[in-house]
Residue frames relative to the residue before (quaternion, step in Angstrom):
aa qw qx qy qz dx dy dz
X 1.0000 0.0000 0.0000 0.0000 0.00 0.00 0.00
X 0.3327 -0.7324 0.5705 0.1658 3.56 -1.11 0.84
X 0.0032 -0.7420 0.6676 0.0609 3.15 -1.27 1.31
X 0.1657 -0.8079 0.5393 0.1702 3.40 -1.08 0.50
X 0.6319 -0.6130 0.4706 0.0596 3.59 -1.75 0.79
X 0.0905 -0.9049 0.4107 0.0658 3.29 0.13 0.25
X 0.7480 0.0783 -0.0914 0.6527 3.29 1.36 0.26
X 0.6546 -0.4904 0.4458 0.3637 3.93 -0.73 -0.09
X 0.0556 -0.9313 0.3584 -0.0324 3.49 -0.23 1.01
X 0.2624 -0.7365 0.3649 0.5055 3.73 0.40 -0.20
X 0.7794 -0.5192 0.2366 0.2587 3.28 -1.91 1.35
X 0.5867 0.5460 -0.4050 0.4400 4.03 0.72 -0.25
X 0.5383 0.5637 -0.3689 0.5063 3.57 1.31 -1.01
X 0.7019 0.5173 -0.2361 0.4290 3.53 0.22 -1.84
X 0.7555 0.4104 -0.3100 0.4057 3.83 0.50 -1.25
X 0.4536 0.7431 -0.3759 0.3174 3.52 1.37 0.14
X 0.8108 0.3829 0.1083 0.4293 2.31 0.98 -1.56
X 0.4854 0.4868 -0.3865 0.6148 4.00 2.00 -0.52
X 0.6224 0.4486 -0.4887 0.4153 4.27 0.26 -0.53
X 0.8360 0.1476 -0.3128 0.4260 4.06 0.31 0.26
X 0.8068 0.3343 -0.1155 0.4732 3.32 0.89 -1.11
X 0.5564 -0.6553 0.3934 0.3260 3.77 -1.37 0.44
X 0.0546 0.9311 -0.3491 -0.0907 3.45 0.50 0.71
X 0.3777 -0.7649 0.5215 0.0185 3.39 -1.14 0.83
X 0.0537 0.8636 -0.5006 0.0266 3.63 -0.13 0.93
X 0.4335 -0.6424 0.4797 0.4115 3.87 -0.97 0.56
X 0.2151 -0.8231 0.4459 0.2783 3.96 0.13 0.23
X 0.5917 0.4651 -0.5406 0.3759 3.77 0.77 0.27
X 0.3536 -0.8226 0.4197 0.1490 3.54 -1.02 0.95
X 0.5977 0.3428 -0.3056 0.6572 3.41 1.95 0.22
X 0.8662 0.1192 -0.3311 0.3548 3.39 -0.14 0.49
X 0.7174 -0.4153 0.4163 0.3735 3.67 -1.65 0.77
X 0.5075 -0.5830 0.5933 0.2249 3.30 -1.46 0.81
X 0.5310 -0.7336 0.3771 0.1943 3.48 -0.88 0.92
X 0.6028 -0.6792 0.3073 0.2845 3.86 0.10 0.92
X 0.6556 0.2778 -0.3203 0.6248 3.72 1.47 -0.66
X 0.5343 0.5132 -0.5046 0.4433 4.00 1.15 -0.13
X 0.7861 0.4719 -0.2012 0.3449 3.54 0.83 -0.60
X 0.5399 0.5086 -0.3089 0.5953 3.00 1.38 0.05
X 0.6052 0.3739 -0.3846 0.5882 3.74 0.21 -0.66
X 0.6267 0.5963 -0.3788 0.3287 3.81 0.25 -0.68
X 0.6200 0.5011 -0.1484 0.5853 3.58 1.17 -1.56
X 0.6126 0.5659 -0.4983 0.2370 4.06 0.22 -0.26
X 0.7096 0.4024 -0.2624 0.5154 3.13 1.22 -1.01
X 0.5512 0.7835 -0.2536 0.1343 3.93 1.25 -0.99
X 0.0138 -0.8169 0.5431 0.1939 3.85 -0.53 0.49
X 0.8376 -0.2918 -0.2792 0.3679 2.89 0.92 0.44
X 0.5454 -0.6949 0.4658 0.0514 3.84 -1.83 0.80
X 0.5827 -0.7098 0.3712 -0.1370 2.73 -0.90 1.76
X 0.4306 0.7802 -0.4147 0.1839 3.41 1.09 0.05
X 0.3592 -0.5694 0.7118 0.2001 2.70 -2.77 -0.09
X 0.8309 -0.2325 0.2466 0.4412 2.86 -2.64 0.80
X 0.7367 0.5588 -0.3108 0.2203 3.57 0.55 -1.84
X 0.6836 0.5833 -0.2136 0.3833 3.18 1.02 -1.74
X 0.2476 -0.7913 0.5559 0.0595 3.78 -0.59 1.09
X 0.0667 0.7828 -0.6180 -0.0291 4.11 0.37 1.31
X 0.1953 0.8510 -0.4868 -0.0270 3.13 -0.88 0.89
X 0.6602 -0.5590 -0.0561 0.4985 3.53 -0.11 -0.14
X 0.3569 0.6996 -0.4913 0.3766 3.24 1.00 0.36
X 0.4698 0.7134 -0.2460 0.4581 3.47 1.87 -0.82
X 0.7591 0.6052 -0.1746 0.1645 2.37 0.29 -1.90
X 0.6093 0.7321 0.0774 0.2946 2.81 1.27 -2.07
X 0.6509 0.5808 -0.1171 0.4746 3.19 1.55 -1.35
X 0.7182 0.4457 -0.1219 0.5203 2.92 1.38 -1.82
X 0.1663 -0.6597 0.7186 0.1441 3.75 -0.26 1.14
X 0.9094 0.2524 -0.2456 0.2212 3.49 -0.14 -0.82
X 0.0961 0.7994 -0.5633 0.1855 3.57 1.57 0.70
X 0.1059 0.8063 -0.5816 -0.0201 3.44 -1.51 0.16
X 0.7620 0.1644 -0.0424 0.6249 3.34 1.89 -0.30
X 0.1048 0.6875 -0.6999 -0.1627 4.31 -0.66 0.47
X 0.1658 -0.8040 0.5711 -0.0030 3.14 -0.85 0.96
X 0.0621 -0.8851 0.4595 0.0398 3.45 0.87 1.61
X 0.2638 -0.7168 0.6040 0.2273 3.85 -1.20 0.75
X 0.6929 0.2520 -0.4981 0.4564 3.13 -0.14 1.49
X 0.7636 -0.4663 0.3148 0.3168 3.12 -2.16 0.91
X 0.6975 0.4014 -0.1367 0.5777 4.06 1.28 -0.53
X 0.2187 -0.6391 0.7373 -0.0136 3.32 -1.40 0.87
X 0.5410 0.5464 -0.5994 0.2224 3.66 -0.15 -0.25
X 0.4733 0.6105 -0.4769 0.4194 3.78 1.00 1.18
X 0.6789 0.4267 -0.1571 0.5765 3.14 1.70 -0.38
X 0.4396 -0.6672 0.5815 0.1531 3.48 -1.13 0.62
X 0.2376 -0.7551 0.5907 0.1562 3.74 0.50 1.51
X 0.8726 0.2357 -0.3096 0.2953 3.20 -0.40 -1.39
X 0.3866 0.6642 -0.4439 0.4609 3.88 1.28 -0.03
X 0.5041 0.6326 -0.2442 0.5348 3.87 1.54 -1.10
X 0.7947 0.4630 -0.0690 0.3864 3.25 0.41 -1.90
X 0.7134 0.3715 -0.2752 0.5266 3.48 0.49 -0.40
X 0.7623 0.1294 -0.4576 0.4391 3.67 0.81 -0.14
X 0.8050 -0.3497 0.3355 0.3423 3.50 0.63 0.53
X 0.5248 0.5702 -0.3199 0.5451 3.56 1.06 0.33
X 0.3237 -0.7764 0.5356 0.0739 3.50 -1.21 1.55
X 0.2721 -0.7543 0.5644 0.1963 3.27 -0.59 0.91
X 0.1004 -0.7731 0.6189 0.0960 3.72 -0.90 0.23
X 0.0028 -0.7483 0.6374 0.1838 3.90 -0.73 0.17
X 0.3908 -0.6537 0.5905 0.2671 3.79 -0.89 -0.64
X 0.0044 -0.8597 0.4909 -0.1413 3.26 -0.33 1.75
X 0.7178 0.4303 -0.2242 0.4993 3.73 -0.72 0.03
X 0.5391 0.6335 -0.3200 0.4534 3.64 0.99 -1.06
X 0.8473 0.0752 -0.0701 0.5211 3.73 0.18 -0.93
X 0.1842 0.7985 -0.5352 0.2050 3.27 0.84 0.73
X 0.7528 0.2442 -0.2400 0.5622 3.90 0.65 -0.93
X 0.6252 0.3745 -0.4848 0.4836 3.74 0.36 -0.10
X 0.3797 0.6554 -0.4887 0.4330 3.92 0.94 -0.17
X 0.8025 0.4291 -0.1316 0.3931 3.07 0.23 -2.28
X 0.6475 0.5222 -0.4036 0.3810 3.76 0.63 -1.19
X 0.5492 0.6370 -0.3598 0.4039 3.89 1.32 -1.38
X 0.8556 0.3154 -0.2188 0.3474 3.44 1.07 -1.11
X 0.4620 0.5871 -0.3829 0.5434 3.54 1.43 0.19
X 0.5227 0.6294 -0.2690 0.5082 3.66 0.94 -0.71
X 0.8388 0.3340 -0.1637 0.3975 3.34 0.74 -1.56
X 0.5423 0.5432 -0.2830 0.5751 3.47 1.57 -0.50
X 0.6010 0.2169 -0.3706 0.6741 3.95 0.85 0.05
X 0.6294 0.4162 -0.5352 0.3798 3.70 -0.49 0.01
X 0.7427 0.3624 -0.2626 0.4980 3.66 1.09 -0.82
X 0.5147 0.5553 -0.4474 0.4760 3.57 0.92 -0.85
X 0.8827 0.3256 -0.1285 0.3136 4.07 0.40 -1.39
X 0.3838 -0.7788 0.3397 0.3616 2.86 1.98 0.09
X 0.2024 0.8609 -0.4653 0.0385 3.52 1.33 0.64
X 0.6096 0.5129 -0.4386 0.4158 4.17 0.78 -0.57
X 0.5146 0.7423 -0.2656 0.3372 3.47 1.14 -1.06
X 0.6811 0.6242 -0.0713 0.3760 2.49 1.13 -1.43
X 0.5640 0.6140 -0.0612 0.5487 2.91 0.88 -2.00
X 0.8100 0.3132 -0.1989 0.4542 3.97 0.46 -0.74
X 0.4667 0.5185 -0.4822 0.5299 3.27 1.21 -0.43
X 0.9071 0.2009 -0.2275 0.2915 3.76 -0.05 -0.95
X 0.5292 0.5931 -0.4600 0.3957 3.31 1.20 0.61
X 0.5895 0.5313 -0.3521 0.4963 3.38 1.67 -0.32
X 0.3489 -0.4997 0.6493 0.4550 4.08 1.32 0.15
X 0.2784 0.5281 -0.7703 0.2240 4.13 -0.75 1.02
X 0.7381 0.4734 -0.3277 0.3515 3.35 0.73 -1.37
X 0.0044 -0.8435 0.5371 -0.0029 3.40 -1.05 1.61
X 0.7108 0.0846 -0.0188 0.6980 3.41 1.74 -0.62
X 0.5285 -0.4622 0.6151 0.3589 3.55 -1.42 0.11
X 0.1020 -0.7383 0.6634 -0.0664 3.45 -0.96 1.25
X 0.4953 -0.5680 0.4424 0.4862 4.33 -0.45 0.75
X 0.7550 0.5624 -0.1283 0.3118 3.72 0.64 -1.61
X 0.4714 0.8227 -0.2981 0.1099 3.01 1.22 -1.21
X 0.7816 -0.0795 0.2849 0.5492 3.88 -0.44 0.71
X 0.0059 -0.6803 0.6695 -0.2983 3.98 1.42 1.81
X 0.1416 0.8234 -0.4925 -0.2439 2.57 -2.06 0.35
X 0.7489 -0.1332 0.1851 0.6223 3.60 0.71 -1.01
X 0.2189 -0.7239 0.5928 0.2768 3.51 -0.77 0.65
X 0.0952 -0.7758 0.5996 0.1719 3.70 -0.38 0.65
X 0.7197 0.5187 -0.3498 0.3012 3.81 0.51 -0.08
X 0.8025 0.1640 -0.1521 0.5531 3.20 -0.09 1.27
X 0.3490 0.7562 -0.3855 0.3972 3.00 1.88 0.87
X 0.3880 -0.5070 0.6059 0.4746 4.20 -0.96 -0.83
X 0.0061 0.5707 -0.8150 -0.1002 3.38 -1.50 0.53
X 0.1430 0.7465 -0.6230 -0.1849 3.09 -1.41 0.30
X 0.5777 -0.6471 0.4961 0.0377 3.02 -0.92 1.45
X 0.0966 0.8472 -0.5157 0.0833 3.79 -0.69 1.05
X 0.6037 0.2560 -0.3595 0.6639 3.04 0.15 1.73
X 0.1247 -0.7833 0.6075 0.0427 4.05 -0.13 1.04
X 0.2715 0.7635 -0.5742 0.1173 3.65 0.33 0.30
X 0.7334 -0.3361 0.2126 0.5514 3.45 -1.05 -1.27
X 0.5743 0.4626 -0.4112 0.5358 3.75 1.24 -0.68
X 0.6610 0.4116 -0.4465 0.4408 3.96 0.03 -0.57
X 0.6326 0.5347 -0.4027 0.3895 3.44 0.59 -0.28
X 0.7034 0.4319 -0.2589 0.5016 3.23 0.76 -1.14
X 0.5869 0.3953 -0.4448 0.5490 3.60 0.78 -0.58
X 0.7557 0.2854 -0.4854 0.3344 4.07 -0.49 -0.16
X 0.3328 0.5920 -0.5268 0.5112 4.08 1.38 -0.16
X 0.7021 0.3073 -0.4081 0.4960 4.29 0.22 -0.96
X 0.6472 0.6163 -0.3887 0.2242 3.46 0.28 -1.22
X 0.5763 0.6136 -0.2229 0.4916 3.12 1.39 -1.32
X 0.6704 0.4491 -0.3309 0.4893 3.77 0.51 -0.93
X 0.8594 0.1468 -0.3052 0.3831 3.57 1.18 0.13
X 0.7122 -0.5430 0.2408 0.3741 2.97 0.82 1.42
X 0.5611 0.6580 -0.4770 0.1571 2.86 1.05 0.75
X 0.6311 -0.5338 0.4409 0.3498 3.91 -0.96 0.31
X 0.1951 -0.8296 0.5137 0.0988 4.27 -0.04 1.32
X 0.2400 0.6597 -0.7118 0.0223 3.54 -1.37 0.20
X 0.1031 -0.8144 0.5644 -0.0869 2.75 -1.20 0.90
X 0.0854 -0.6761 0.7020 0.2069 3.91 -1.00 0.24
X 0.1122 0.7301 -0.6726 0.0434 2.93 -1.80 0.40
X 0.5261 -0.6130 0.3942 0.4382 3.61 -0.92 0.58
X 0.8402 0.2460 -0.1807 0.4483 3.56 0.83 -0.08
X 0.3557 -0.7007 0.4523 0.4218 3.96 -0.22 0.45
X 0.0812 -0.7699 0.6055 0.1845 3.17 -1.08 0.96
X 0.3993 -0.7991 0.4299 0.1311 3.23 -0.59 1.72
X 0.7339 0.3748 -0.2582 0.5042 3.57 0.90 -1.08
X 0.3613 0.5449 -0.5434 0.5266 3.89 0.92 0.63
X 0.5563 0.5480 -0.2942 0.5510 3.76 0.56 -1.95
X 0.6943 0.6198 -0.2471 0.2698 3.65 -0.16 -0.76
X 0.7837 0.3670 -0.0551 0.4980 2.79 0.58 -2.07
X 0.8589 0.4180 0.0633 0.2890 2.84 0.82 -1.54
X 0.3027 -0.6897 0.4440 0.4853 3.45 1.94 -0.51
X 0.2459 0.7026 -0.6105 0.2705 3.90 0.97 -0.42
X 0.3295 -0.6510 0.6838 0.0090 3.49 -1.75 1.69
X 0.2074 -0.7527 0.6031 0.1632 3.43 -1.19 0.32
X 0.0993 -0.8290 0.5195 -0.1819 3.37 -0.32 1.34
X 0.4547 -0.4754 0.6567 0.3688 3.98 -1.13 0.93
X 0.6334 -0.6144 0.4202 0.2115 2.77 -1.86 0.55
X 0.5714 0.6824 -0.1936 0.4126 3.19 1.98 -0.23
X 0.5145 0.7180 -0.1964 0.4256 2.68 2.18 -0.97
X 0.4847 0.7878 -0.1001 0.3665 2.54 1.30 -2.10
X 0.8647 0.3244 -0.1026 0.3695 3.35 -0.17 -1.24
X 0.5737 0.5524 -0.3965 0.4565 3.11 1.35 -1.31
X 0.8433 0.3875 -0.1479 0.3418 3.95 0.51 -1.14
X 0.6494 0.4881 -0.3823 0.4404 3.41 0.94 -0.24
X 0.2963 -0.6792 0.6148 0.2699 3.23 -1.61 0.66
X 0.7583 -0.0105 -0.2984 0.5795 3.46 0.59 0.26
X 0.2975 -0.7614 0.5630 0.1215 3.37 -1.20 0.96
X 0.0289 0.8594 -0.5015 -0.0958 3.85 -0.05 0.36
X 0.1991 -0.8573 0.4343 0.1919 3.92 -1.17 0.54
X 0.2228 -0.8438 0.4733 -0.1197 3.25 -0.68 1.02
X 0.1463 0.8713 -0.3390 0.3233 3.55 1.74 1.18
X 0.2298 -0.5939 0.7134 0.2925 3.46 -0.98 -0.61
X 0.3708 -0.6931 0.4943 0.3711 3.84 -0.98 0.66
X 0.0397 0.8821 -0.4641 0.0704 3.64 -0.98 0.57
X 0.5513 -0.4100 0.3162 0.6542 3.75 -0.27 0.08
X 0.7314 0.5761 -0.1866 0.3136 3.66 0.45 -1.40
X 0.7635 0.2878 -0.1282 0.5638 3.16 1.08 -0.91
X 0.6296 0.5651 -0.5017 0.1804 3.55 0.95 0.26
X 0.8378 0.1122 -0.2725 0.4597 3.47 -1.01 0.82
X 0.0174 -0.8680 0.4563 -0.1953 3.53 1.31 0.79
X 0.7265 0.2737 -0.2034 0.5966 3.69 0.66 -1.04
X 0.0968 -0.7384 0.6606 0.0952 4.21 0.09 0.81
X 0.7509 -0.2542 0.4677 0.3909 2.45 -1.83 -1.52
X 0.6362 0.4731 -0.2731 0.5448 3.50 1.27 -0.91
X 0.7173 0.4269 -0.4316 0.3421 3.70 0.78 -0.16
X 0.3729 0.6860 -0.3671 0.5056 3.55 1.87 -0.56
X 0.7432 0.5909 -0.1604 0.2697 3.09 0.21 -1.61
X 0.6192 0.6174 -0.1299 0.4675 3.10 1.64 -0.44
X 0.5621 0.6647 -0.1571 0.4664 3.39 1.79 -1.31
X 0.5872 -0.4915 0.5371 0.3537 3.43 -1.11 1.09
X 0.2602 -0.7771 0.4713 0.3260 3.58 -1.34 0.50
X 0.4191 0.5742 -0.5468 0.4423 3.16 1.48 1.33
X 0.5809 0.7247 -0.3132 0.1984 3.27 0.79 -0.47
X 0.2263 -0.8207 0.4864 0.1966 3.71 -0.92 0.57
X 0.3260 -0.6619 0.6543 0.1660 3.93 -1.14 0.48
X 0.1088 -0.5933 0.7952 -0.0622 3.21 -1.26 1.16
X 0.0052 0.6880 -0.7241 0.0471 3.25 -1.79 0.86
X 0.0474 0.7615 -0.6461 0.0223 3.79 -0.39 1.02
X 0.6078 0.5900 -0.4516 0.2802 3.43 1.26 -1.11
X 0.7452 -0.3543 0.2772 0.4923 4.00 0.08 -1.23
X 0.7255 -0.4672 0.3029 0.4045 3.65 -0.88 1.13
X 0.9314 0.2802 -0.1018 0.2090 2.95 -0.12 -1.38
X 0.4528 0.5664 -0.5357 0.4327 3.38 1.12 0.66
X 0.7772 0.3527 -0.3065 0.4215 3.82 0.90 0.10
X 0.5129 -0.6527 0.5268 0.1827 3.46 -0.53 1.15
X 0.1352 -0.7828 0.6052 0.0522 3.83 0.07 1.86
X 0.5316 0.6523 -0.4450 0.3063 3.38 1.05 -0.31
X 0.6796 0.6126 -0.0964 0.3919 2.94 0.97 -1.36
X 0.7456 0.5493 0.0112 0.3772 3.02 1.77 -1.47
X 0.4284 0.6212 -0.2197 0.6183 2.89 2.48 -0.54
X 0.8357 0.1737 -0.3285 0.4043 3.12 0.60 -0.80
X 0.5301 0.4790 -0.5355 0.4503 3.85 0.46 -0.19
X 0.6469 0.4399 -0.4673 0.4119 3.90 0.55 -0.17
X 0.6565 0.6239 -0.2456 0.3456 3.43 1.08 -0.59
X 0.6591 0.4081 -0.1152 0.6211 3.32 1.50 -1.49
X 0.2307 -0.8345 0.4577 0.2025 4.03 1.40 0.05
X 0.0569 0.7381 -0.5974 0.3083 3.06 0.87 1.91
X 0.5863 0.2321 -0.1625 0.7590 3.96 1.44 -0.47
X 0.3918 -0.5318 0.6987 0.2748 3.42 -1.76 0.58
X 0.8845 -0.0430 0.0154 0.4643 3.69 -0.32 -0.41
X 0.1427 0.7508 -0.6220 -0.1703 3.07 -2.26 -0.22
X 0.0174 -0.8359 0.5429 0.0795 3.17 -1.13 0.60
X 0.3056 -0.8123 0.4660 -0.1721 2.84 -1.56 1.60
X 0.0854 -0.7991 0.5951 0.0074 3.71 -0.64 1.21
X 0.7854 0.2348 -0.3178 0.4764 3.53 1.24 0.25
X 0.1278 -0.7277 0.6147 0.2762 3.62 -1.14 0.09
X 0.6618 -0.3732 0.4893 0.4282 3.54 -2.06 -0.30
X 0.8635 0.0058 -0.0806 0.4979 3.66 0.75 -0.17
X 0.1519 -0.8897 0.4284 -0.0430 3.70 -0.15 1.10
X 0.4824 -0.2123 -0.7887 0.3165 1.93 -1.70 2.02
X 0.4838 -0.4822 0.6612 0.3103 3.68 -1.52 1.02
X 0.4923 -0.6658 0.5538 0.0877 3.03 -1.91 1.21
X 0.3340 -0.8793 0.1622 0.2983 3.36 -0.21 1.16
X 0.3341 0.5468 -0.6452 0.4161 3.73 1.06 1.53
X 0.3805 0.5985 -0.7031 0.0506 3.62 0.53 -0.79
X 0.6855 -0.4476 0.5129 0.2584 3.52 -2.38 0.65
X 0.6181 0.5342 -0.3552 0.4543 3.82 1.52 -0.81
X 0.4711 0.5301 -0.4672 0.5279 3.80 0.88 0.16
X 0.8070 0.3102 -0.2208 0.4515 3.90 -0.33 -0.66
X 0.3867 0.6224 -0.3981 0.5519 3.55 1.56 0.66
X 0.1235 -0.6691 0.7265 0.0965 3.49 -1.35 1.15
X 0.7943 0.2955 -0.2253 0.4807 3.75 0.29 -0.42
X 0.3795 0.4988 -0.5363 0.5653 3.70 0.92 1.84
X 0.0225 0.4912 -0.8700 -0.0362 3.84 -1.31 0.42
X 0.0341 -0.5811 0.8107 -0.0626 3.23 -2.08 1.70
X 0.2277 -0.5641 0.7917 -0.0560 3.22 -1.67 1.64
X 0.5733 -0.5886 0.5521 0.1416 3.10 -1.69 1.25
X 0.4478 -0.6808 0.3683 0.4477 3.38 0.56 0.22
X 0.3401 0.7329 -0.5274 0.2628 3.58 -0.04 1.72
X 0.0698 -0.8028 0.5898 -0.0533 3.53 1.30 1.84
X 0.7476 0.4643 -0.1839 0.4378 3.56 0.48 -1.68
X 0.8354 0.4549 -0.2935 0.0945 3.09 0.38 -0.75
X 0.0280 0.6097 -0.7706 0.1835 3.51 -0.94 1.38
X 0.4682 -0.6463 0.4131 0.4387 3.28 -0.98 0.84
X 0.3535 0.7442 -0.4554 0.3374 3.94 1.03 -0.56
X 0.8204 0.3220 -0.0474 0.4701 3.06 0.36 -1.83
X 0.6929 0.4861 -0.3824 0.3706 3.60 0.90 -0.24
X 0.3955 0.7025 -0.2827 0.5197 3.45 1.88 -0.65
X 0.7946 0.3064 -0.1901 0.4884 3.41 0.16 -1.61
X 0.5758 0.6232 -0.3591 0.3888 3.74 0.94 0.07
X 0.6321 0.5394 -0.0598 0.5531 2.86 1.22 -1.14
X 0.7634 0.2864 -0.2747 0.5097 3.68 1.04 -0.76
X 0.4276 0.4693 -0.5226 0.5690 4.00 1.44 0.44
X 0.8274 0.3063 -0.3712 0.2896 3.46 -0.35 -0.62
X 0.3486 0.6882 -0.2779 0.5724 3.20 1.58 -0.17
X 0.7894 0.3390 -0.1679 0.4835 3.68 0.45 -1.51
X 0.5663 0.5442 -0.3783 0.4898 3.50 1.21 -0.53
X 0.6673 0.4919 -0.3757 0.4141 3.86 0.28 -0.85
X 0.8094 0.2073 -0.4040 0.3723 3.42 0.78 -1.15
X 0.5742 0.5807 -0.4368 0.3772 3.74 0.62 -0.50
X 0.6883 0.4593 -0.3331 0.4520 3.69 0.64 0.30
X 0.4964 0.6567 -0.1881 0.5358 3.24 1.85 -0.89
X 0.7455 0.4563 -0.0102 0.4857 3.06 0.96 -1.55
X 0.7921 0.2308 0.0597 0.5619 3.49 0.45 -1.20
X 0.5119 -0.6435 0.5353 0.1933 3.58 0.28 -0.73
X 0.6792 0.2574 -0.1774 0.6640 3.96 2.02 -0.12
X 0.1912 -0.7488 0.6337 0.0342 2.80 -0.92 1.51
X 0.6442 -0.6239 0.2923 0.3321 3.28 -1.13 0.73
X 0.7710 0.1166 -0.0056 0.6261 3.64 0.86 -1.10
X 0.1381 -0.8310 0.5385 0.0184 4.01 -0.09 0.93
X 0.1579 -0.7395 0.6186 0.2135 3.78 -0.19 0.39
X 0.7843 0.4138 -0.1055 0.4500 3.76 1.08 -0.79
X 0.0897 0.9462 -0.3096 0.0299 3.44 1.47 0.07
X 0.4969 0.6424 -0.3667 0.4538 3.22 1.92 -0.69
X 0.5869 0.4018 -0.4020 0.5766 4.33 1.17 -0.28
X 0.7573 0.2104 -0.5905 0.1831 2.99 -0.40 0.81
X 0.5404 0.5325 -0.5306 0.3780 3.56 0.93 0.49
X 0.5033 0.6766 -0.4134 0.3436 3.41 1.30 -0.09
């Protein structure tokens, strides 16, 4: 059976998967496989390797008579058309828990890089600005003993209030469910999402993208934020309205943000977030230690063949095909 790759992977993934099946890989390791390479690829394919980037849908879907598995390397899928998946029979798989603390560390990092204005920094003295020691100089946020609140309790919001905690910091959180044994461990509040905003000084998000959750943070939810306050977004672009965000960063209705996703990736290089001093932008690289990018790569990897093979994939997003 032919499985195919959709981007360069590291060799433990690949050797999974060359000891049974006939695999096929795109071999550039910076850029997206081309849409008529990927199609013609998928006619013969049972099962498919993909990325965040790669957009299967049903036009996809269709081509691939012999699909039988997408086996996406990352914690989200809203690149894929599940129920397009579901109806012809095809398991979707994603790869959760794996990057869960290199996720979280990407976003603590980013909430002190923005809170301390650390790149700023970094540019002030690579341009030779720095001539004397100045009391003010390049201030920024106190983040100890601050509020985070934290919107989406899953496994990355967890792990991000476990750091928060190590700095004293004060938790709230929304979530579609109370998480009591967070509340527990952690002192973690539970707060509307209005609440939420009104009190935190940094507010971070930590969603899946969905009908429900898209553009969730607007203008009216900004609008709400201390105008000391910073936004962090590791979770996915589009649940926050950059429009909205350009301009409350612009009119310094918020003091900062910092960002590792956008609504459309790679940003285009006019975006309005370029002519911004009080924004820090990450290429989207929550996950990425090679550790964690390896062990990504070898679940989704493990998910094609054990389903290929056996009929049980490790992590199903669609589980309802296989009682079918």
């Amino acid at each position: 059976m032919k499985v195919y790759i959709t981007r360069k992977i590291p060799d433990p993934a690949v050797s999974l998967l060359d000891e049974v099946f006939d695999v096929s890989m795109w071999p550039v390791e910076d850029s997206c496989v081309p849409r008529d390479v990927l199609l013609s690829e998928l006619k013969d394919s049972f099962g498919l390797l993909s990325m965040l980037t790669d957009r299967i849908d049903r036009e996809l879907l269709e081509r691939a008579e012999n699909l039988r598995i997408v086996a996406n390397m990352a914690v989200g899928y809203d690149n894929i058309d599940v129920q397009a998946c579901t109806d012809r029979g095809i398991i979707v798989t994603n790869t959760p828990g794996v990057l869960t603390e290199a996720t979280a560390d990407l976003t603590f990092g980013l909430l002190l890089a923005t809170a301390r204005r650390i790149p700023q920094a970094q540019e002030y003295i690579r341009k030779g600005l720095w001539s004397t020691w100045s009391p003010m100089l390049l201030t920024g946020l106190e983040v100890w003993g601050s509020t985070i609140g934290i919107v989406g309790m899953g496994r990355i919001g967890t792990a991000v209030a476990r750091r928060a905690k190590g700095f004293d910091m004060r938790i709230l959180y929304h979530s579609r469910t109370r998480a009591v044994d967070v509340e527990r461990e952690l002192g973690a509040e539970f707060r509307s999402l209005e609440s939420l905003l009104q009190e935190a000084d940094f507010v971070t998000v930590h969603l899946p993208l969905t009908q429900e959750t898209y553009g969730l943070i607007g203008e009216a939810e900004i609008g709400l934020m201390k105008p000391e306050a910073v936004l962090i977004n590791t979770a996915r672009g589009g649940i926050v309205d950059e429009t909205a965000l350009v301009q409350a960063l612009q009119d310094r209705k918020i003091w900062g943000a910092g960002l590792d996703v956008f609504s459309r990736e790679p940003i285009s290089s006019d975006s309005p977030f370029f002519e911004l001093d009080n924004v820090v932008l990450l290429p989207h690289i929550g996950s990425a230690t090679i550790a964690t990018r390896t062990e990504m790569a070898v679940l989704a990897a493990r998910n094609i063949r054990e389903y290929l093979l056996s009929g049980k994939p490790v992590t199903p997003v669609n589980p309802q095909v296989l009682k079918n």
